[in-house]
C-alpha positions as CSV (number, residue, x, y, z in Angstrom):
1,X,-191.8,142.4,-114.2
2,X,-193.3,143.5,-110.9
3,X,-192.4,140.8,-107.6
4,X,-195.4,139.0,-107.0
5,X,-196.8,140.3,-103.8
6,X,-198.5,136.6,-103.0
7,X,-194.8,134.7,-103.5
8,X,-193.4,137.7,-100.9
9,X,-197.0,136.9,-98.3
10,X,-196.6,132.9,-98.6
11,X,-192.9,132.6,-98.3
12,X,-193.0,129.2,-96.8
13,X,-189.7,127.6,-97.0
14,X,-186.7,129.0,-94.9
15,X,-183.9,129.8,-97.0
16,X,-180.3,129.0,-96.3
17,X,-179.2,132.2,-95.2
18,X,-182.4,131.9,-92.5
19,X,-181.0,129.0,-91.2
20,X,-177.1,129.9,-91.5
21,X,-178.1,133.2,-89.7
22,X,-179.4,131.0,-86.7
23,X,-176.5,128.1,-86.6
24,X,-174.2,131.5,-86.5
25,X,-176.1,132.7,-84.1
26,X,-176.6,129.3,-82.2
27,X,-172.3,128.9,-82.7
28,X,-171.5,132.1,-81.4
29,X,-173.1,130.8,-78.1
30,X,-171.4,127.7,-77.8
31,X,-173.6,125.5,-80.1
32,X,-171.8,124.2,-83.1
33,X,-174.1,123.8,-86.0
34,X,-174.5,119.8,-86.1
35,X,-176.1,120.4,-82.9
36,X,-178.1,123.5,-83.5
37,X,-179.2,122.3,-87.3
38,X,-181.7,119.2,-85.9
39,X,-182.8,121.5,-83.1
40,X,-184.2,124.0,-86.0
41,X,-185.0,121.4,-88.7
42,X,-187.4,120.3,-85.8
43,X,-189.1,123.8,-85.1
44,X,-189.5,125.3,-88.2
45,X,-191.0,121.2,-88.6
46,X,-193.4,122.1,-85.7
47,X,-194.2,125.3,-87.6
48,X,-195.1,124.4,-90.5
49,X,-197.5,121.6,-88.4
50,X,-199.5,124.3,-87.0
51,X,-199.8,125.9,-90.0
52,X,-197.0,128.6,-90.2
53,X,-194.8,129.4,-92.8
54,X,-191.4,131.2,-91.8
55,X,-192.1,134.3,-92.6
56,X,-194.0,136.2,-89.5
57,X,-195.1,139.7,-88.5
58,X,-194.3,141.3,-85.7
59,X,-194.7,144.9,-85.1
60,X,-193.7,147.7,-82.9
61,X,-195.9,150.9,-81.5
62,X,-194.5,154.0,-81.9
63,X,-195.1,156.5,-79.2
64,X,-197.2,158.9,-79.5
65,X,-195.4,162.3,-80.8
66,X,-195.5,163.9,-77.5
67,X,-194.8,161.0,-75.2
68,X,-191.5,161.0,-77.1
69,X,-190.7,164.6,-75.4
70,X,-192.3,164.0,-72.0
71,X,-190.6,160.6,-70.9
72,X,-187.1,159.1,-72.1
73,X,-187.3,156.0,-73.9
74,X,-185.9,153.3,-72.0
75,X,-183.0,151.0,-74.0
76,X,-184.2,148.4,-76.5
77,X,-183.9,144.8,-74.9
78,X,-183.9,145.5,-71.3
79,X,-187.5,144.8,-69.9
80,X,-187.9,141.2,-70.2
81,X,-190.7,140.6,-73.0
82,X,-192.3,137.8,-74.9
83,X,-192.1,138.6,-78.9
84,X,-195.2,137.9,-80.5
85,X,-195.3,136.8,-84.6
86,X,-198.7,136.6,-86.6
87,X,-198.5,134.7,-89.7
88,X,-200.7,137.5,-91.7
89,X,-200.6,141.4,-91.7
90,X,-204.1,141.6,-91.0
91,X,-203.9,139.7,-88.0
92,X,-201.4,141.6,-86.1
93,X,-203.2,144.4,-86.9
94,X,-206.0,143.0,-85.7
95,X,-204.2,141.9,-82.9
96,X,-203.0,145.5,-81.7
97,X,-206.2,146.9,-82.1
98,X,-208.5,144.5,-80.0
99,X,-205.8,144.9,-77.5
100,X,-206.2,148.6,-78.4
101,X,-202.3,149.4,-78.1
102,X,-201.1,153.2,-78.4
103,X,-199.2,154.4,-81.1
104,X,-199.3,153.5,-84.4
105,X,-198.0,149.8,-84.8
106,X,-195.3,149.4,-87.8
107,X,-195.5,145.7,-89.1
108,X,-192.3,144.3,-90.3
109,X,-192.2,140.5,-92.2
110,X,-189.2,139.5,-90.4
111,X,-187.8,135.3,-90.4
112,X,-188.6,132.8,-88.0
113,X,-184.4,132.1,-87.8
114,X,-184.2,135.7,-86.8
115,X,-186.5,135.7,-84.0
116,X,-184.9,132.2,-82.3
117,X,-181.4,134.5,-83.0
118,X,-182.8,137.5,-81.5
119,X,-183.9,135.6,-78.6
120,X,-180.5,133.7,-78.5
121,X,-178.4,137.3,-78.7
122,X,-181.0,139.0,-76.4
123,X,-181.7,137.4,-72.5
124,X,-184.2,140.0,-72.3
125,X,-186.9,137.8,-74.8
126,X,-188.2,135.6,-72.9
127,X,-189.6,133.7,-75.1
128,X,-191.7,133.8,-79.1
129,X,-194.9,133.4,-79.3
130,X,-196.1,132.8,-82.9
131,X,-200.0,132.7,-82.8
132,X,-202.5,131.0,-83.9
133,X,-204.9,131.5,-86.5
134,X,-207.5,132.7,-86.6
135,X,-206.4,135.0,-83.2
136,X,-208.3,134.2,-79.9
137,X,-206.9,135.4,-76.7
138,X,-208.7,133.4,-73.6
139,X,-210.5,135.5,-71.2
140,X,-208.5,136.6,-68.5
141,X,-205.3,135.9,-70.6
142,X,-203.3,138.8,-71.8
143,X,-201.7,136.8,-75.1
144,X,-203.5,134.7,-77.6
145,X,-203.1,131.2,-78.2
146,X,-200.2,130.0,-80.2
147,X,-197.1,128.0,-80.0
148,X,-194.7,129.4,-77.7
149,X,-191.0,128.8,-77.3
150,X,-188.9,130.0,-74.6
151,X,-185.6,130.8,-74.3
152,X,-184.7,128.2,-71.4
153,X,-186.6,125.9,-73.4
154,X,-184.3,126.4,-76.9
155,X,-181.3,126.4,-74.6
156,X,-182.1,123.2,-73.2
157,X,-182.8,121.6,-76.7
158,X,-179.5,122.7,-77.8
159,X,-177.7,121.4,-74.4
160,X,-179.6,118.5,-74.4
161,X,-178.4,118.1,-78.2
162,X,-174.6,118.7,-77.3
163,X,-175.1,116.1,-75.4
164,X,-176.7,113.5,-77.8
165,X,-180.3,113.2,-75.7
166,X,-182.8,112.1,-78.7
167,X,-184.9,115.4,-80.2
């Protein structure tokens, strides 16, 4: 029996190595997981408000074959950047070709957990960005509309959770 491709496009519910992967993540920065667990209950909560299920699209631009000769790649994670998730394929497609991005862009359904963990592990990212749908980016703006968490901003829910301040 072949997977159902809708099931793998609609996966809505986090699973429990999602979260783990983030309270291990959140622990290994000094955030035990009673603190961390409320702080991503009430996220993935917001998500799922707006719309979003917890599985996201990002993708990445490849260079183009010969800018890979000319110029040296610089190291991943060192420019400071925002991560930005779509909730379908066809928008972050959509997304990189309005914006009309070099390279070919590589999508890759990746978790909500592992984006807060990436931008825990990473001081590089800034912040995620999951946007809206359907996509509109403001004149003048650079990045779409969508619900945007930043790092400070998840570090200070977990301190302020630490320290038993109401969510």
């Amino acid at each position: 029996m072949q997977p159902s491709y809708r099931k793998w496009q609609s996966k809505s519910v986090p699973s429990s190595d999602e979260q783990a992967l983030f309270l291990g993540t959140a622990s290994q920065h000094g955030y035990p997981a009673e603190v961390a667990l409320p702080i991503y209950t009430q996220l993935v909560a917001t998500l799922r408000e707006r719309g979003h299920g917890s599985a996201l699209y990002v993708y990445r631009v490849d260079e183009h074959e010969g800018e890979r000769e000319r110029a040296p790649a610089p190291p991943p994670f060192t420019r400071p950047r925002t991560l930005l998730a779509f909730a379908t394929a066809d928008t972050a497609l959509g997304f990189a070709q309005r914006m009309r991005l070099r390279g070919r862009p590589r999508l890759r359904c990746i978790a909500f957990a592992t984006l807060l963990a990436v931008m825990l592990q990473h001081p590089s990212i800034r912040a995620v960005l999951v946007v809206d749908e359907p996509l509109v980016i403001p004149a003048g703006q650079h990045f779409p509309t969508g619900y945007m968490i930043s790092r400070t901003d998840l570090h200070e829910m977990l301190k302020g959770a630490a320290h038993g301040e109401p969510l």
